[in-house]
N, C-alpha and C positions, 0 to 999 in steps of 0.2 A: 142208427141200426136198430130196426126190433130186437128187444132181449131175449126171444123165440132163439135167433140168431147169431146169441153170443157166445164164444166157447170158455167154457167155465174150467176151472182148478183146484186142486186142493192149497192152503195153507203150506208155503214150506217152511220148516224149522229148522235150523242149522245150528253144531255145537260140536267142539272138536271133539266130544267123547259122549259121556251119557248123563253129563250136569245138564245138560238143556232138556233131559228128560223131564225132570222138576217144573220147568216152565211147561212144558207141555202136557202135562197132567192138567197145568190151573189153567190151561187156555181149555183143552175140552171139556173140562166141569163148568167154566163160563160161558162156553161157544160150542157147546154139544155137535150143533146141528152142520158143523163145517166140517168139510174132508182135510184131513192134513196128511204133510208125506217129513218124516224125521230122516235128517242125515247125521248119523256121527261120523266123524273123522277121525276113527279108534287109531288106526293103521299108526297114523299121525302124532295123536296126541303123548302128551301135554304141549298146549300152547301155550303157557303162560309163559315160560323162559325162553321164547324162541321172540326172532329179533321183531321190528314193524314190517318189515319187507317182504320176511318168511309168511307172517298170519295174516297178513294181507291178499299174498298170493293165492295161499291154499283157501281163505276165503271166499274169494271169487270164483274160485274153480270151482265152490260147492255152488254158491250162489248160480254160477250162467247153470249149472246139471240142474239146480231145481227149476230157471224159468226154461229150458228145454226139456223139460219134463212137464212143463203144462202149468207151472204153478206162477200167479199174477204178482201173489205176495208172499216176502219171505223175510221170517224171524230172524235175527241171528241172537239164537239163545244162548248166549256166551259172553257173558262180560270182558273177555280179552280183544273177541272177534269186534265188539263192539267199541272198544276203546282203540283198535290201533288199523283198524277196517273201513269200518262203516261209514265214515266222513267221504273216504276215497273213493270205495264205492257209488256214495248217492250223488258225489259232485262232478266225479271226472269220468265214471265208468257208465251208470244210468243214460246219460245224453248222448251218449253214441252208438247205444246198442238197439238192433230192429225196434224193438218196440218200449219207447222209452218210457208209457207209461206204467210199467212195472215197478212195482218199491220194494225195499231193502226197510226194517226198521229193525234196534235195538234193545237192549234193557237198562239203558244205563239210562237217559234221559228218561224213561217214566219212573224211573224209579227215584232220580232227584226232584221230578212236578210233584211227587207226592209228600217228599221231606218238609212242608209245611204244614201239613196233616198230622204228623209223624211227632217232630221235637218240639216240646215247649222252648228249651234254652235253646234252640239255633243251631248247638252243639253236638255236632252227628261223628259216628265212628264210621269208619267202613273197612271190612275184613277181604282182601282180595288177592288175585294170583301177582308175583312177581314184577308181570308183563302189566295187568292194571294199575295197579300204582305206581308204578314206573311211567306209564302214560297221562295222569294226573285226569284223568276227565271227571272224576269224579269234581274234584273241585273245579274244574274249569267249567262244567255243565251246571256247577251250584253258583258260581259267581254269576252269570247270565238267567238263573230265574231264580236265587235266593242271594242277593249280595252278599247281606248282613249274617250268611250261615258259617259258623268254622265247621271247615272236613278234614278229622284225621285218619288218615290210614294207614294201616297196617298189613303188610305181605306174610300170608300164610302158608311157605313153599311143601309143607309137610302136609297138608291137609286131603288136598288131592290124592297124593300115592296112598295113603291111608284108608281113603274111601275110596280107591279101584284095588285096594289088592285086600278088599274086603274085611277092613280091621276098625271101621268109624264107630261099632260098640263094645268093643275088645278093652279093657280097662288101659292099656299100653297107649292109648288115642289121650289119656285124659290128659297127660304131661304135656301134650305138645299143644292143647287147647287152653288149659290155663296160661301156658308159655307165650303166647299170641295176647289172651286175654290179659293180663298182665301190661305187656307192653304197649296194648292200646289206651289201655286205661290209668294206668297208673301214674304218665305227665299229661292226661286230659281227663281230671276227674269229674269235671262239669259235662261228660257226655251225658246224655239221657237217649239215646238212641242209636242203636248199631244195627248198619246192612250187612247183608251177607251178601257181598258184592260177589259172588264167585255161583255159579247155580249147581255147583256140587255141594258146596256146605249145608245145605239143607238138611242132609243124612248124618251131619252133626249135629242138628240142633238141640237134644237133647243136653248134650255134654256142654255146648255153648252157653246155654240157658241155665245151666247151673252152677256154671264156673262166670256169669256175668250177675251183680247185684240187683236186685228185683225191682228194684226202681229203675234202670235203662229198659230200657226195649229192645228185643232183637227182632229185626226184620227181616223175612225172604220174601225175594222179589216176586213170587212166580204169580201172586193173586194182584200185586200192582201192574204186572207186564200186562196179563188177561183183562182188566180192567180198562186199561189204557188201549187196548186194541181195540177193544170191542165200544168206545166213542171213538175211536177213529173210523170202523168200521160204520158209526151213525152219521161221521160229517162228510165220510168218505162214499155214499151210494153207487157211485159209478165203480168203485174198487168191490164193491155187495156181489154188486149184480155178476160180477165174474171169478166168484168163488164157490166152489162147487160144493153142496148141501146137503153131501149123502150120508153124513157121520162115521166115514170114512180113514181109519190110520194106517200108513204104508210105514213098515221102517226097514232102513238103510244103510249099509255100516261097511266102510272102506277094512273092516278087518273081519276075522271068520263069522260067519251069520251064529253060530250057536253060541261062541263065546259071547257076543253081544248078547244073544236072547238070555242068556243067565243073566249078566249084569243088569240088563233094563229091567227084568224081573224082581233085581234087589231093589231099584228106585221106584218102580209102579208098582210091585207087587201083584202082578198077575203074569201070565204066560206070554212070553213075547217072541212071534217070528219074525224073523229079518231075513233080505234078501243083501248079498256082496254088490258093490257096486266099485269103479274104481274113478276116481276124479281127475285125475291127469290124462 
């Protein structure tokens, strides 16, 4: 088919709230030039303590609304959706639907390809919701392209409420940061490198970074997820050419458009309109 004649889409992003905002910031500072369309699943959220069956489901219901909305490829910028979803998704859901060359991709796997870049000692942290380390992908994604890595994690269930009900620099946040820090660190002293496996805690990092020792590292994913797309997007050409280029951002939000536009507000910092949408 001439690409005169092919019908283009935007980027979708999917996130059960407005942690994948974070990711999507560093995908359009990396990939300016792409239209994207953000769903949060506010109505819904939190996914982290809800079961594999429940974030599976509600993930694919976002998933089929962004490829019936026009879009080829879609993010899920949610390390829960991506540890208890995305396998499902690409293996049993992909090859049955009209047009099976659409993809689904995540943040968990770029962001372990890159844990070699990252740790000297092998020895990584990762700070995450309930539901991911309950799912174990993290180390199950590091034994298949890092053997020799340990991955300890640690579930942060206080993190989240903290940074949606607006309190991630309220001095009242720092107890329950040190309280996380601590317990990841203190029987794996040999870390030198902690992810922020969850793409809310971003909006802590301040407090992270100063309750972690200056010799670890603390990572957010959102500038290895952009990176990783955009060589997929170099070995991917035929995925290029049908993604639409007009620097374009639509957002989306299963719960009131205004409440949303304040909260995206606190993670982007600028003025954000959303439209209601409903997924079921």
């Amino acid at each position: 088919m001439d690409s005169s004649q092919i019908t283009t889409g935007p980027i979708g992003v999917f996130d059960s709230g407005y942690g994948g905002l974070t990711i999507l910031s560093e995908l359009r500072k990396r990939l300016p030039e792409y239209g994207y369309m953000y769903i949060g699943d506010n109505a819904r959220a939190p996914y982290g303590t809800r079961s594999f069956d429940v974030v599976y489901k509600f993930t694919l219901q976002a998933v089929n609304y962004l490829f019936e909305a026009g879009c080829p490829l879609v993010v899920l910028a949610c390390n829960t959706a991506s540890a208890k979803a995305l396998r499902s998704i690409q293996q049993r859901d992909l090859p049955r639907m009209a047009d099976p060359t659409k993809r689904v991709l995540g943040v968990i796997r770029p962001t372990v390809e890159a844990l070699d870049r990252l740790s000297v000692s092998g020895s990584v942290g990762v700070f995450g919701t309930q539901g991911t380390v309950a799912s174990r992908s993290y180390e199950l994604e590091a034994a298949k392209l890092h053997p020799d890595f340990r991955i300890y994690t640690e579930a942060c269930p206080m993190w989240v409420p903290l940074i949606e009900n607006g309190e991630s620099g309220d001095p009242g946040a720092d107890y329950f940061v040190e309280k996380y820090v601590r317990a990841l660190l203190a029987p794996h002293p040999d870390i030198d490198t902690i992810i922020l496996g969850c793409t809310h805690y971003p909006l802590l990092y301040p407090k992270i970074r100063a309750a972690v020792p200056e010799r670890v590292k603390v990572v957010r994913q959102g500038t290895l997820v952009a990176e990783s797309l955009a060589d997929y997007l170099l070995r991917h050409p035929e995925m290029d050419v049908r993604l639409s280029k007009d620097g374009q951002c639509e957002y989306l939000t299963t719960e009131h458009p205004d409440k949303f536009g304040e909260m995206a507000g606190m993670f982007l910092n600028e003025t954000i309109t959303a439209r209601n949408v409903s997924l079921t």
